[in-house]
C-alpha atoms as one frame of an Amber mdcrd trajectory, in Angstrom:
protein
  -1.101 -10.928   7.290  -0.225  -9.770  10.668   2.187  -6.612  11.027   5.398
  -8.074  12.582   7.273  -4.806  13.293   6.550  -2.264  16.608   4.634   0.477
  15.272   4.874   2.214  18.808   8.866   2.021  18.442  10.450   5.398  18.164
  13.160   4.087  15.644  10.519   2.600  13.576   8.448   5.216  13.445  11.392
   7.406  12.348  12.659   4.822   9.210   9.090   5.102   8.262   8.334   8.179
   7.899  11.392   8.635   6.194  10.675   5.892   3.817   6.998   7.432   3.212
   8.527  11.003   2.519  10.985   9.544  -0.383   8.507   6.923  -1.792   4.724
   7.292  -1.166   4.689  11.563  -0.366   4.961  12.298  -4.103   1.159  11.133
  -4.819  -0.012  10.343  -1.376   1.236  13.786   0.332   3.004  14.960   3.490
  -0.096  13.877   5.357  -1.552  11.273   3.334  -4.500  13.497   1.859  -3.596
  12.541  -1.671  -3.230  16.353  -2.489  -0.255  16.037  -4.264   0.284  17.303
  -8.062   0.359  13.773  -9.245  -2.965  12.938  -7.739  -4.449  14.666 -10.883
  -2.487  12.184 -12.824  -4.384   9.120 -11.398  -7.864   7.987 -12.486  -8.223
   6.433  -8.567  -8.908   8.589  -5.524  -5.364   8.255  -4.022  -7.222   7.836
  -0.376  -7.426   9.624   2.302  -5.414   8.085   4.992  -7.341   9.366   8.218
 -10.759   8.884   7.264 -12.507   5.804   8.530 -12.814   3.858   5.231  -9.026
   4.371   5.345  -8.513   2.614   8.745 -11.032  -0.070   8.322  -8.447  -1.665
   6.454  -5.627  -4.020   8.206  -2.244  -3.857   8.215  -1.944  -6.983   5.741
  -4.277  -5.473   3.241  -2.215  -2.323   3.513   1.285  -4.601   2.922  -0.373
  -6.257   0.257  -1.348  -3.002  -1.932   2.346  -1.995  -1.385   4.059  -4.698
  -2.222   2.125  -5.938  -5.293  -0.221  -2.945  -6.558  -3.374  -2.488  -6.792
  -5.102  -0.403  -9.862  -3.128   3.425  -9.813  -0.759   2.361  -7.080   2.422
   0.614  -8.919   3.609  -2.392  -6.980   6.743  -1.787  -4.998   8.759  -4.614
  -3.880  11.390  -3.649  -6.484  11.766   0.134  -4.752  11.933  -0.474  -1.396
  12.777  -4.783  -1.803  12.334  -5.650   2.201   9.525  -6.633   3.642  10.465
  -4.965   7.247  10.736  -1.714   5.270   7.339  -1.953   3.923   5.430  -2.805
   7.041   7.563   0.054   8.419   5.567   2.396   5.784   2.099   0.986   7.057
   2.841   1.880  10.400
C-alpha cells in the first residue's frame, strides 16, 4: 500500500505526533525505543523504530500492523477508526 498523506507537511506531522503520544507512546515510547514500562509486559521486542531493520519496512507494511495487529501489537482500527489518521502515525 502506498502512503497517501504528506509526511513532509507541517500539519501532518503535528496530528501525528500527537496521535503517537496518546496511542502508540505507552509501549512504543516518546522516541519509539520500546522502553516503556509496558514493554516488559510483551513477549515481542516492541522494535526499535530507528534502527535499519525498522526502516526496511514500507509504509504499507507499517499501516497494515496498525490497523489489523500483528502478534503483541493489538489491532487498531477501532481506536483511532480513519485511515488518514493512521498513515498520519507512520509518518
Amino acid at each position: 500500500m502506498k502512503n497517501p498523506t504528506d509526511a513532509k507537511d507541517s500539519e501532518n506531522m503535528t496530528i501525528g505526533k500527537a496521535l503517537y503520544a496518546k496511542q502508540c507512546s505507552s509501549c512504543h515510547g516518546k522516541k519509539g525505543w520500546g522502553d516503556c514500562s509496558k514493554a516488559a509486559e510483551m513477549k515481542e521486542d516492541l522494535g526499535y523504530f530507528s534502527s535499519e531493520e525498522f526502516h526496511k519496512q514500507s509504509d504499507g507494511a507499517l499501516f497494515y500492523k496498525t490497523t489489523f495487529g500483528r502478534d503483541d501489537m493489538p489491532e487498531y482500527s477501532k481506536k483511532v477508526p480513519d485511515d488518514e489518521d493512521r498513515w498520519l502515525i507512520v509518518n
